[in-house]
C-alpha positions in Angstrom: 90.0 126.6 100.0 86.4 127.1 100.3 85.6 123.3 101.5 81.7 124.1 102.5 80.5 120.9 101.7 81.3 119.3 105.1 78.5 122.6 106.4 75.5 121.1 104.6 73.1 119.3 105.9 73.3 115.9 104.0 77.3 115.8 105.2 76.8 117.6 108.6 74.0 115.1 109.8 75.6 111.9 108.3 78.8 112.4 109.9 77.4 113.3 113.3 75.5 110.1 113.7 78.6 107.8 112.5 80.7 109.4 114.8 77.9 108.8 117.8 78.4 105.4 116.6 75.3 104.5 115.2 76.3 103.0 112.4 79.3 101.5 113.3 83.3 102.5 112.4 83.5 103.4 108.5 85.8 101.3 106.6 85.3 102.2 102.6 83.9 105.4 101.0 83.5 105.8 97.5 83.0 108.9 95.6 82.0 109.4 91.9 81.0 112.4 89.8 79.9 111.8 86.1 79.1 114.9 83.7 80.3 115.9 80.1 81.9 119.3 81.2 85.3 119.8 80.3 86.8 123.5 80.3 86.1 124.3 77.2 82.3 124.7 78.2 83.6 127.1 81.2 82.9 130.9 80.7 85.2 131.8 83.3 89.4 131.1 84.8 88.4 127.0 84.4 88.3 127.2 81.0 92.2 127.6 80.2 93.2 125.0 83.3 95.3 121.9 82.2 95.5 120.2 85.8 91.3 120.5 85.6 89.6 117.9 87.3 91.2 117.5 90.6 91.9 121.2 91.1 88.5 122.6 90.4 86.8 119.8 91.8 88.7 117.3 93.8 89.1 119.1 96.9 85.6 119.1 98.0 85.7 115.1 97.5 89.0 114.9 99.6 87.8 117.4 102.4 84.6 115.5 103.3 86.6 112.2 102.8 89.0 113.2 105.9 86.0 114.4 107.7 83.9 111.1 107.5 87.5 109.4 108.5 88.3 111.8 110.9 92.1 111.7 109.8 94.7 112.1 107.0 95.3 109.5 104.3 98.6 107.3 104.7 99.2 107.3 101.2 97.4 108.8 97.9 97.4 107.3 94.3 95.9 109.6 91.6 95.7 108.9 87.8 94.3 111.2 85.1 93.5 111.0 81.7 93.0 112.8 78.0 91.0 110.3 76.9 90.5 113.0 73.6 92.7 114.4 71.5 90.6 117.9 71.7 90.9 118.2 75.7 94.0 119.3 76.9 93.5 119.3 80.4 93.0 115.8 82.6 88.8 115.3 82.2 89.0 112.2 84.1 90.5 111.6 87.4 91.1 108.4 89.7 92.4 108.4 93.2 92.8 106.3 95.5 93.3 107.0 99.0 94.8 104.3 102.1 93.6 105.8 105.6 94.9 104.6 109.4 93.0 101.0 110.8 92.2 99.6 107.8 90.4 102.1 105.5 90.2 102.8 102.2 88.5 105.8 100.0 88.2 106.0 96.3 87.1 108.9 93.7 86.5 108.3 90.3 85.8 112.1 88.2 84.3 112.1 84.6 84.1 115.2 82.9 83.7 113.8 79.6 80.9 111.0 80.6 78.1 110.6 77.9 75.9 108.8 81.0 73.1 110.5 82.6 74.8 113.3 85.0 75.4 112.7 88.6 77.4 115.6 90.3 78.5 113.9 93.3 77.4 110.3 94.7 79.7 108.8 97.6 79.1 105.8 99.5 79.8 105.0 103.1 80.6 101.7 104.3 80.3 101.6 108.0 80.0 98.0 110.3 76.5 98.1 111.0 75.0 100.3 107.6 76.0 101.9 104.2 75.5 105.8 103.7 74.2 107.1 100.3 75.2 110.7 100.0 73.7 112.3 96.7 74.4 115.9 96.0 72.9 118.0 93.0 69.8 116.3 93.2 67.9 113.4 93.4 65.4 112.0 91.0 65.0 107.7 91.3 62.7 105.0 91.2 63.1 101.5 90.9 62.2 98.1 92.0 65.0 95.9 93.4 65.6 92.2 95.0 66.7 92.3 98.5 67.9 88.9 99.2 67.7 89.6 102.8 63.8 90.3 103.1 63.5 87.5 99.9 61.0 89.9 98.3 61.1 93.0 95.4 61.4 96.2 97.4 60.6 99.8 95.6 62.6 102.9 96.4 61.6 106.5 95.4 63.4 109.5 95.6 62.9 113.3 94.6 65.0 116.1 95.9 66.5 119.5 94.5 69.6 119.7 96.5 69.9 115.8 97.4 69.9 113.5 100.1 71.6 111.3 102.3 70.1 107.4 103.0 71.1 104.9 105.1 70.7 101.3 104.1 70.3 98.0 106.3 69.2 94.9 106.0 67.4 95.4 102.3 66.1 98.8 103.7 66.5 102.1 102.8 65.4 105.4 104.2 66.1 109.4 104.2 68.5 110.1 107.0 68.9 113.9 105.5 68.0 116.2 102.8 69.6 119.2 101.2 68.3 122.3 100.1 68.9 123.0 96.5 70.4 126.8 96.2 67.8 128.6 95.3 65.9 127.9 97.7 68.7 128.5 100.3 69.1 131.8 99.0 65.4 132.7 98.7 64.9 131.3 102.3 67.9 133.7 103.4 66.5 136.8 102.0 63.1 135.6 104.0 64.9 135.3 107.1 66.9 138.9 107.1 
């Protein structure tokens, strides 16, 4: 498997400080991804796969899962779905994974989501701070109540590849961003 995810920088940097401890043990992650792209909008070997979702997909998910635990789950619960009669393969996916000490990890896939697109969110719950790890990029604004400064609070964000934010106490700040691929590629070429 080609599980590079856990290499960038949004992944890399986010597990290296949890597992210094600053933000405490982790205890939940959640993962999401919501798209419309079933097979049949491949051009290549995904368009004729039944098992779709978790094979193509999923294992990027479960890699960087087990890395931000640091272990293997106990036990795994998956469900798919054909919500449409026109989709033979599984376009939505839910799993649900029990780790060691009390931890838990979900991941929800929707291929066939109508919603605005969001290639991979996941959510760390740690003791001390939640994670926010956005891949795909990253284009937000919006005014929210924190309850625990008793005041609106704005939040922007704009990034190509992504980011990666930690949040505390009704704050929120860039721990880490990512570098969309282009760019990677056009900074390699620089570099050689």
């Amino acid at each position: 498997m080609n599980n590079q995810y856990r290499f960038m920088p949004i992944y890399r940097q986010s597990q290296e400080r949890i597992a210094n401890g600053e933000f405490g043990r982790p205890f939940l992650i959640q993962c999401w991804q919501q798209m419309f792209h079933p097979p049949s909008t491949e051009q290549n070997w995904r368009a004729h796969l039944l098992p779709y979702t978790l094979y193509e997909f999923g294992t990027h998910p479960l890699d960087l899962i087990c890395y931000f635990f640091g272990s293997l789950p106990e036990s795994i619960t998956a469900h798919t779905l054909h919500p449409y009669g026109n989709f033979d393969a599984d376009v939505v996916a839910q799993v649900t994974l029990r780790f060691p000490g009390q931890r838990l990890a979900t991941l929800l896939c929707n291929r066939v989501s109508h919603a605005l697109e969001r290639y991979f969110e996941m959510r760390v719950d740690c003791e001390k701070a939640s994670l926010r790890l956005s891949f795909g990029g990253v284009a937000r604004a919006a005014v929210d109540w924190s309850r625990v400064l008793g005041r609106p609070i704005a939040r922007f964000s704009l990034g190509k590849g992504g980011e990666a934010r930690v949040e505390v106490g009704g704050r929120s700040r860039v721990i880490a961003r990512g570098i969309h691929p282009t760019v990677s590629a056009r900074l390699s070429r620089q570099l050689v």
